[in-house]
C-alpha atoms as a printed R data frame, in Angstrom:
   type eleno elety resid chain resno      x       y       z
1  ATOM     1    CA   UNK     A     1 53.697  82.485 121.122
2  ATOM     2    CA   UNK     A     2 55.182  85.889 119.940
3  ATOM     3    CA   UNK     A     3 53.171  89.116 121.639
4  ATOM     4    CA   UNK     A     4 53.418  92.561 121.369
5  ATOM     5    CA   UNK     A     5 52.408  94.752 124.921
6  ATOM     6    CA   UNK     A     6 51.853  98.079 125.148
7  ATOM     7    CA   UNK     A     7 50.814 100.080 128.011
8  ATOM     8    CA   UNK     A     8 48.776 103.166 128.711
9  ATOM     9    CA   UNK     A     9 48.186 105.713 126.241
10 ATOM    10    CA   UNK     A    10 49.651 103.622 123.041
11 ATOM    11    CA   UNK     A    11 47.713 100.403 123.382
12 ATOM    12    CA   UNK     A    12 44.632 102.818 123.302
13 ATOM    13    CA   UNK     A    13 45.222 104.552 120.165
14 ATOM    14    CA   UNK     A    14 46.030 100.920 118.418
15 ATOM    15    CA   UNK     A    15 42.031  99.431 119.815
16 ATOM    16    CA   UNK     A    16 40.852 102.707 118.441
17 ATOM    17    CA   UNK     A    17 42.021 102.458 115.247
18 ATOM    18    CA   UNK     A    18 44.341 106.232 115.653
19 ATOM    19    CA   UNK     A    19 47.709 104.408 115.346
20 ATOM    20    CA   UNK     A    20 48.632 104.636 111.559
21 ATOM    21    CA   UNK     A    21 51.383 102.229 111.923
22 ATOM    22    CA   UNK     A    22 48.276  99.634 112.348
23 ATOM    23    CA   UNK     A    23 45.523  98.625 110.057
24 ATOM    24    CA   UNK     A    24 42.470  96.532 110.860
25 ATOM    25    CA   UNK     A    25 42.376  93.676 108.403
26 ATOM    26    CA   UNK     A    26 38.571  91.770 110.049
27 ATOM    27    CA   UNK     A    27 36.767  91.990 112.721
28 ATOM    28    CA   UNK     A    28 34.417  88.808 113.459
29 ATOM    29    CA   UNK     A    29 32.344  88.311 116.513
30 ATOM    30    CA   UNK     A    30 33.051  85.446 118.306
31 ATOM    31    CA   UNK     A    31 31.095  85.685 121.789
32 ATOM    32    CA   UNK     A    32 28.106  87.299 123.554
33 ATOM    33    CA   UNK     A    33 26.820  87.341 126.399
34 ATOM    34    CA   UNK     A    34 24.180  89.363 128.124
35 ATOM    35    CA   UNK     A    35 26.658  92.724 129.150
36 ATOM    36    CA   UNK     A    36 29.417  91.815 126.938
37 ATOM    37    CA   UNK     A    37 30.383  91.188 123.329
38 ATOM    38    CA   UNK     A    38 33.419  89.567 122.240
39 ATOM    39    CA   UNK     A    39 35.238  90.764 118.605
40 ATOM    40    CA   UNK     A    40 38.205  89.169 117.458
41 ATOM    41    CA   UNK     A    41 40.170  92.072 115.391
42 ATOM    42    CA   UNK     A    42 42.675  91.128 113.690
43 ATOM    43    CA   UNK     A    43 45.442  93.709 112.387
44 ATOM    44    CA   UNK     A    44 48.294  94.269 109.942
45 ATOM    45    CA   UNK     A    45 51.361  96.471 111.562
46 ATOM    46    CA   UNK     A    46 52.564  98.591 108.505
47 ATOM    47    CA   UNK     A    47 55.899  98.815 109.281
48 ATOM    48    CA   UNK     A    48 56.824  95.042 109.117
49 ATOM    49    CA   UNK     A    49 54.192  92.972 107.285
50 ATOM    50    CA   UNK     A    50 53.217  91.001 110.596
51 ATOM    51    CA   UNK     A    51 49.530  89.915 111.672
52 ATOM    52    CA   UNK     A    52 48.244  90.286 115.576
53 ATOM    53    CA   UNK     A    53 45.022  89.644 116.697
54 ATOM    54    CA   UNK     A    54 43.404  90.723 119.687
55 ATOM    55    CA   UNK     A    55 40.126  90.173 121.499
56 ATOM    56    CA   UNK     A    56 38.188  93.342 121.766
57 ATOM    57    CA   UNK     A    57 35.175  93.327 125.013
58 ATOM    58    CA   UNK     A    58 32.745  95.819 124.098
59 ATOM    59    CA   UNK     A    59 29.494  96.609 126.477
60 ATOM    60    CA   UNK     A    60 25.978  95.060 124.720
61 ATOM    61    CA   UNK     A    61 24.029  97.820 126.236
62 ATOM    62    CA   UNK     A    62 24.019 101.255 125.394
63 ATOM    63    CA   UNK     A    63 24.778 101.646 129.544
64 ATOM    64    CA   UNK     A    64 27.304  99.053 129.565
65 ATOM    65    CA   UNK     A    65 30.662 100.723 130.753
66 ATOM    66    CA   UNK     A    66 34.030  98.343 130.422
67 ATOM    67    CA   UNK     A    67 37.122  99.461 132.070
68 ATOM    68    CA   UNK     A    68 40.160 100.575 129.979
69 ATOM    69    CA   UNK     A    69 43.141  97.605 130.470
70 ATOM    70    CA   UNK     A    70 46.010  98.672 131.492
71 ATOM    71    CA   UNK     A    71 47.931  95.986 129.550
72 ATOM    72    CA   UNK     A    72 47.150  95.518 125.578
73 ATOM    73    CA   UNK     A    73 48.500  92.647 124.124
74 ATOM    74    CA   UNK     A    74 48.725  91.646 120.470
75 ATOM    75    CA   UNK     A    75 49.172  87.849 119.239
76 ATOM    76    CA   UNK     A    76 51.082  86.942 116.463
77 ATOM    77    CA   UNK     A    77 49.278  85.157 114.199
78 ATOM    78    CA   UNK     A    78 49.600  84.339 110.260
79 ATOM    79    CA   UNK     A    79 47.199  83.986 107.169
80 ATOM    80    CA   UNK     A    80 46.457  81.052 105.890
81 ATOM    81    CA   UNK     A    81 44.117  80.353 102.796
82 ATOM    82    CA   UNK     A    82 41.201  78.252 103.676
83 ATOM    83    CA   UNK     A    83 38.814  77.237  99.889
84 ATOM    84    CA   UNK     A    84 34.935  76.950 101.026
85 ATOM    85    CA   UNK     A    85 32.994  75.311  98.805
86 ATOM    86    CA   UNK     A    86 29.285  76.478  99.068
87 ATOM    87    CA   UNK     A    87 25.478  74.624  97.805
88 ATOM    88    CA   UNK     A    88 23.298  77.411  96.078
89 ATOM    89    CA   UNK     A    89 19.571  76.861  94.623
90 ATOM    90    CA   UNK     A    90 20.384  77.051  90.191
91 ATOM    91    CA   UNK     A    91 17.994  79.878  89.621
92 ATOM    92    CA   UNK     A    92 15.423  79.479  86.863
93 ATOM    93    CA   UNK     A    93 15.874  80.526  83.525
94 ATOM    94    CA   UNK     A    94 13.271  81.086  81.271
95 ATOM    95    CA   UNK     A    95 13.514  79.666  77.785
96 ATOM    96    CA   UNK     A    96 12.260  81.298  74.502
């Protein structure tokens, strides 16, 4: 599994969104609990093309406090087309 870590100050700027050399592709919620919600973000680094994804733990509560990691670490991941075929009601339509 290929990661990127960053420490401190940089892996900070990248969760909130200041780091122009990364761009936030989706963001999908993928747990919750009662003092935490889980996001998967997943990002595109500029400068080379790749993919990363990390999981982002936000508080559920306006008073919910997280600590700051000290360690931020990206996941490589890749795209992958996925077709979703979908039922829908045929809406009426009135004849003269």
């Amino acid at each position: 599994m290929e990661k990127l870590v960053f420490e401190g100050e940089q892996g900070q700027m990248i969760i909130w969104g200041e780091d122009d050399d990364f761009r936030i592709i989706s963001e999908k919620m993928v747990d919750q609990h009662r003092w935490t919600t889980f996001t998967e973000v997943i990002l595109q680094q500029q400068s080379t093309g790749n993919y990363y994804k990390y999981l982002k733990e936000t508080g559920s509560t306006e008073y919910q406090d997280l600590p700051r990691p000290d360690k931020f670490e990206l996941v490589r991941v890749y795209p992958k087309e996925i077709v979703v075929t979908v039922y829908e009601e045929k809406k009426n339509v009135q004849q003269k």
